[in-house]
N, C-alpha and C positions, 0 to 999 in steps of 0.2 A: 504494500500500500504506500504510494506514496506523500508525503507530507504536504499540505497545503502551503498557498504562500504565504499566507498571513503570518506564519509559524514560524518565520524565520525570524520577525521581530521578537518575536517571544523568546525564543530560545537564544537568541543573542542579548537578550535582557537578563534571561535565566542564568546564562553565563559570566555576564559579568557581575551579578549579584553572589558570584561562586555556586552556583550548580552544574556539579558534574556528575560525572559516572554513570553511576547508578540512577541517581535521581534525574541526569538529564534524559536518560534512554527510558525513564516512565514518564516521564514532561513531552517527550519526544511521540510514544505512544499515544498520550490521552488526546492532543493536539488530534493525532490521526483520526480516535476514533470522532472526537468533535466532527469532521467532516460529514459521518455517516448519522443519520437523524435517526437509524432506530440501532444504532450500537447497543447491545445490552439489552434493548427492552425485551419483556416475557413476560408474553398477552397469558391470562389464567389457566386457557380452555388449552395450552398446551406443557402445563404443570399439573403434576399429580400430587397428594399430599403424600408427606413424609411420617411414612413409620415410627412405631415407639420407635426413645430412642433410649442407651442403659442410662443408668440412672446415678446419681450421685450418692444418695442413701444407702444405695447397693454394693455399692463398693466396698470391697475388704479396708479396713484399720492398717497398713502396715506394720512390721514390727520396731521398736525403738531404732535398732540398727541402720535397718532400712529404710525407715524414715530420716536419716539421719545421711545417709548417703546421699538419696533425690535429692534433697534440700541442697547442702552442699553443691549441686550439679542445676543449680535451679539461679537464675535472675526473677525479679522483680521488675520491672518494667511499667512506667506510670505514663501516660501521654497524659503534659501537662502544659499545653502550648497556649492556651486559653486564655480569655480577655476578660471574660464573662461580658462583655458589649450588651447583652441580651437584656442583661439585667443594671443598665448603666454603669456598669465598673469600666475605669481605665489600667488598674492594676489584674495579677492574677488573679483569677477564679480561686485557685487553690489555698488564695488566703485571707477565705471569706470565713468568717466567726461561725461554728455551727453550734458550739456552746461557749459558752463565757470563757475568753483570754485562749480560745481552742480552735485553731484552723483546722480546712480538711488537711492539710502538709503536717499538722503536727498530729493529729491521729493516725495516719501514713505512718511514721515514723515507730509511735507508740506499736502498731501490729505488727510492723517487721522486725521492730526487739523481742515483740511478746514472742511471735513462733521462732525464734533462734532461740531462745531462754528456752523454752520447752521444749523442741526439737534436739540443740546444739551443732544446728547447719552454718555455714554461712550466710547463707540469704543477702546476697546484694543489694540494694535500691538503686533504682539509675531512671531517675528522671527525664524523656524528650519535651525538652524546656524552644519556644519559641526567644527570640532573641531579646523579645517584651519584658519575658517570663521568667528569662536566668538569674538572674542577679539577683533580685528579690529572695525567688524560689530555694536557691540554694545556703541565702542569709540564715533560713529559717531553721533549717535542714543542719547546720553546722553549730546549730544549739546543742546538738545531740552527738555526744564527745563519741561513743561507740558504734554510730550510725555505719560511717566510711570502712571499704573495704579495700586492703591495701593494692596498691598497683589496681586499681579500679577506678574508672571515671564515676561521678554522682550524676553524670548527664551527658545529655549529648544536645544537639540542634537540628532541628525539624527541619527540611530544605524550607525555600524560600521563591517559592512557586508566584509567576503573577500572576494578578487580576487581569481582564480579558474587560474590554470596552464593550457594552454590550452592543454596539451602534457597528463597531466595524474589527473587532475580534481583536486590537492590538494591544500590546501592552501597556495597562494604566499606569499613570506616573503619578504618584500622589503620598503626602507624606507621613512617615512612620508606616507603610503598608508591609506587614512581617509575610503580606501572601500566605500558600499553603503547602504542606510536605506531609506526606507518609511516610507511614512506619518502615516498612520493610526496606525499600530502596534508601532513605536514612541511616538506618544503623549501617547500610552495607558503605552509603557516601563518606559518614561519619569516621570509618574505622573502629564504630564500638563494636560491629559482629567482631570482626576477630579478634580485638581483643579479650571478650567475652568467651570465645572458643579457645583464645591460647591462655585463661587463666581456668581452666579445664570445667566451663560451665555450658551445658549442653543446651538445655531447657528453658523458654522463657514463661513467664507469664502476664500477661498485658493487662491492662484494663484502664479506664477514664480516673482521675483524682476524683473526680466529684459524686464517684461510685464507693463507699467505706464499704459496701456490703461485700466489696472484690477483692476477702484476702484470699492468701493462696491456701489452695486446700493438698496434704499432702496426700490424700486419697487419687486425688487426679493424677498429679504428678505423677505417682506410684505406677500407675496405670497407663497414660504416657509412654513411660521408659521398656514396661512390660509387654503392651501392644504393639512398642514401635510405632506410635500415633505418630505423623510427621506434623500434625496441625489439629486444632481441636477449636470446638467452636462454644462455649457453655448458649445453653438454650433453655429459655421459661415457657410452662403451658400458657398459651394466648388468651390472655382477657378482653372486653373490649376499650379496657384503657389503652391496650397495646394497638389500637386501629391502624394509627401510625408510623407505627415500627416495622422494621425489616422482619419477613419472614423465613421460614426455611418450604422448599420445595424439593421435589423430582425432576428434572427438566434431562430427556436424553440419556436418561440410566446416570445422573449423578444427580448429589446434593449441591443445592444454589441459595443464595440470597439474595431474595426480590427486595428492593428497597422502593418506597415511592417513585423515584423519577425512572424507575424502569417500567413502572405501569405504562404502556399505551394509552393513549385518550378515549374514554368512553368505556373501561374495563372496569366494572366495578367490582370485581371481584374482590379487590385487595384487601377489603375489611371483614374479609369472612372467616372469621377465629375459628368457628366451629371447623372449615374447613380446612385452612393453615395453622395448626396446634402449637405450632413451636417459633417462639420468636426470638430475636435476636438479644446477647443482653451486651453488646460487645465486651464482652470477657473471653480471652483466647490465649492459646497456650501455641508456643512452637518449637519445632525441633529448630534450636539454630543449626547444625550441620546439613538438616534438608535444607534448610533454605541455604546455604551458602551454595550446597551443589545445584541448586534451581537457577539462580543466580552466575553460577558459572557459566551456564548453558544459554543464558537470558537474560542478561543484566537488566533487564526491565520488569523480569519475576519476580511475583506472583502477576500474570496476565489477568488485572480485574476491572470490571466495568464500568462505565465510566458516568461519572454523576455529575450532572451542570446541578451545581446551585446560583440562584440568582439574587442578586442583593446589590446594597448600595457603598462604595469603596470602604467609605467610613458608616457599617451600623449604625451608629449613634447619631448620623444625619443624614435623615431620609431625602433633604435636600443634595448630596452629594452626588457622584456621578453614577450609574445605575452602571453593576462590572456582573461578569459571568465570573464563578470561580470552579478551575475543574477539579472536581475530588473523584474519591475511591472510598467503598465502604472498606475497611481491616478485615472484616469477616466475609468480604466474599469471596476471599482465599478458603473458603471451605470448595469451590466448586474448581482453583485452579490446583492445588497440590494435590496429584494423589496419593489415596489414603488416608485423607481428612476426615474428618468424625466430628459428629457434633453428640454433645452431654447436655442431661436432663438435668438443671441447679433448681433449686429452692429459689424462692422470689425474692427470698431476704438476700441472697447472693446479686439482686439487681433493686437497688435502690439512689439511683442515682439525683441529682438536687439540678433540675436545667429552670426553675423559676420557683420567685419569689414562694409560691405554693407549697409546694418542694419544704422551700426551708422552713417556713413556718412549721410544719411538721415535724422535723429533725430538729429544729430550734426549742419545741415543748417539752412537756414530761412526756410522750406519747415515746421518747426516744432514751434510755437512758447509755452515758458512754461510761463504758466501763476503764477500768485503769492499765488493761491490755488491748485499747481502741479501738475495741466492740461496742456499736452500735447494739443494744439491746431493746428489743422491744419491751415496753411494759402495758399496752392494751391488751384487749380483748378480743378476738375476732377478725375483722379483716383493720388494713391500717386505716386510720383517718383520710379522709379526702377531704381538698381544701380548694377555694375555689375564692379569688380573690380576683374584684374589679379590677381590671385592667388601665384604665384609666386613675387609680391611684394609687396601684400597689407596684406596678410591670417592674419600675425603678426601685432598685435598694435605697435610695434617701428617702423615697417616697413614703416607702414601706417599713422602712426601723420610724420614720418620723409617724407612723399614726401604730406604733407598738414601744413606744418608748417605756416601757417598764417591762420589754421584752415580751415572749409567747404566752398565750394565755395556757388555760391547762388544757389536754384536746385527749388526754390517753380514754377518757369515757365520752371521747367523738368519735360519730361514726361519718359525718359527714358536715360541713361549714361552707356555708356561701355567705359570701358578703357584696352586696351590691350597692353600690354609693361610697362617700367619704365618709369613713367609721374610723375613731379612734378608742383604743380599746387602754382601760385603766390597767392599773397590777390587779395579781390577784384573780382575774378571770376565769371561771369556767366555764367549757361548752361539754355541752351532754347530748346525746344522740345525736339526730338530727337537726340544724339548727340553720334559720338564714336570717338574714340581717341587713337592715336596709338603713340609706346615710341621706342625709349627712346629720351624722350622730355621735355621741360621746358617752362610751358604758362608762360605769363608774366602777369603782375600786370594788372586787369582791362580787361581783356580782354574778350567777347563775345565769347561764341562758342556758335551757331547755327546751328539748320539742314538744 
């Protein structure tokens, strides 16, 4: 196939912004498939659903020993390139308060001590920090004397992929723009795969910062090493919270990840849970030495499809210039490595925090952190949902300013909507069901029930 012309600017942008290698020959790719209008997509009526799949629960306990080996042979891996934009931050996502004086980075840190104290593995931490992202991210990270592992980097750098004009495909110019980089071709640009593989660590395991529910489990692992899993994909049964999430399918005798922008127009199939059971949590695990031999064969490997997201350069202002940005899901390397496997996790294994809603949640007693940086539930039943006007909550100033005595109590919520400008006293409880209409001010202590 060959590469369109517009692509020359880009990739001569990509270049001098320092992307090579690796990540210029997946730059180089996704350029391609831009050209083609139905790259990727996969219309329903030609996916089948996907099989149980084994299950996490099922899984043998290893023994101390052996537990003690995978670990050792095991990274940690956090993609934390993140702005949080969505929710008005100009800093890391990762060093948003989920409980008092308590970032997500510093509960990260708490879980990868707690399982090397109980395990006695090494366990790495190695952060893919955006160029926004580093310095802060690793300030925090360096509080914690035992974290660092010797002859080991704490991070690496995400490429630095451009924005696309959405008027005439060419590279935007605009400033502070960090652009966008994947996982895989990264670590290979990077030089952290090999040095990961020459300080004798085989195994990764990835997942989002803003996911606590994604420590590592040494059950997987275990299993991993024993199946020879070259990739692995953790997978929740489909709610229909999950409408919008990538799911898994059948497509052509393998397993795939349909994500929204692969729908075709007019396909409504995509929200049909009962039908797609298994959805994405992106939590995944890989063999670094497959991938390095993928990679040798393909420096643009894992071959995964290709996702326009469209937005405006700068989030934070819808007035700026309207850019296409080309991504890749991480998990649709279940459909390009063979021998990929996806696993059945528990839901508390996907709890990640992408709005204000979110945190309100993990912000109350509905969440309690323990002193090994478990998230522990202490409701009842299914978790609270929360459901906050948009209009005054979207923004984190927005939102601590109408909760300034912090999260009301919500662990005996089953459900909270708030419509209008509401500001909520200390003290608060919500009980069942409960909605709420503004512009109003609870007062200290006070009971809402259904």
């Amino acid at each position: 196939m060959n590469t369109p012309g517009y692509a020359a600017d880009v990739l001569a942008k990509a270049e001098a912004g320092g992307v090579h290698g690796a990540e210029l020959a997946a730059l180089r790719r996704r350029l391609q498939q831009l050209g083609d209008q139905q790259a990727g997509r996969l219309p329903g009526e030609a996916l089948e659903p996907l099989a149980d799949l084994p299950r996490l629960d099922q899984l043998p306990g290893p023994p101390p020993d052996q537990a003690r080996d995978v670990l050792n042979r095991l990274v940690i891996v956090k993609l934390n390139g993140g702005l949080g934009t969505s929710m008005g931050l100009s800093g890391p996502k990762s060093l948003l308060e989920i409980k008092p004086g308590t970032s997500f980075l510093d509960v990260i840190a708490r879980q990868v001590l707690a399982l090397r104290e109980r395990h006695g593995g090494r366990l790495p931490l190695v952060l893919m920090n955006s160029v926004a992202t580093r310095d802060p991210s690793l300030e925090v990270l360096r509080r914690y004397e035992r974290l660092a592992v010797p002859d080991l980097p704490l991070d690496f750098l995400q490429g630095r992929e451009p924005k696309l004009r959405a008027d005439d495909l060419r590279p935007v110019r605009w400033p502070a723009d960090p652009g966008h980089g994947d996982i895989y071709p990264a670590l290979t640009a990077s030089g952290t795969l090999d040095a990961l593989l020459g300080a004798g660590l085989r195994y990764a395991f990835v997942s989002n910062s803003d996911n606590l529910g994604a420590l590592a489990d040494v059950r997987i692992a275990t299993w991993l090493a024993a199946e020879r899993v070259p990739f692995a994909l953790e997978a929740v049964r489909g709610t229909p919270a999950d409408r919008k999430g990538g799911h898994l399918a059948c497509y052509q005798g393998r397993v795939v990840l349909r994500e929204t922008a692969q729908v075709p127009d007019g396909d409504t199939s995509f929200t049909d849970v009962e039908r797609w059971r298994w959805y994405n949590t992106n939590n995944i695990w890989i063999d670094l030495g497959a991938l390095r031999d993928l990679q040798a064969a393909d420096p643009s490997a894992p071959d995964l499809p290709l996702i326009v997201n469209r937005k405006t350069v700068d989030p934070r202002d819808p007035d700026s210039p309207p850019v296409i940005q080309l991504e890749s899901a991480m998990g649709a390397a279940i459909a390009a490595i063979p021998g990929a496997r996806a696993i059945h996790v528990p839901r508390s294994r996907f709890a990640p925090v992408k709005t204000t809603d979110d945190l309100l949640v993990v912000r109350s007693d509905a969440y309690e952190l323990t002193s090994q940086g478990r998230m522990r539930p202490s409701f009842d039943g299914p978790e609270p949902v929360v459901s906050l006007d948009g209009n005054f909550y979207k923004l984190l100033p927005d939102f601590e300013q109408r909760f300034p005595a912090g999260a009301p109590s919500l662990r005996c919520c089953r459900r909270l909507e708030v419509d209008g400008d509401v500001t909520f006293g200390a003290g608060v409880v919500v009980e069942g069901n409960v909605r709420v209409t503004g512009p109003r001010r609870i007062p200290d202590g006070e009971v809402l029930s259904e």
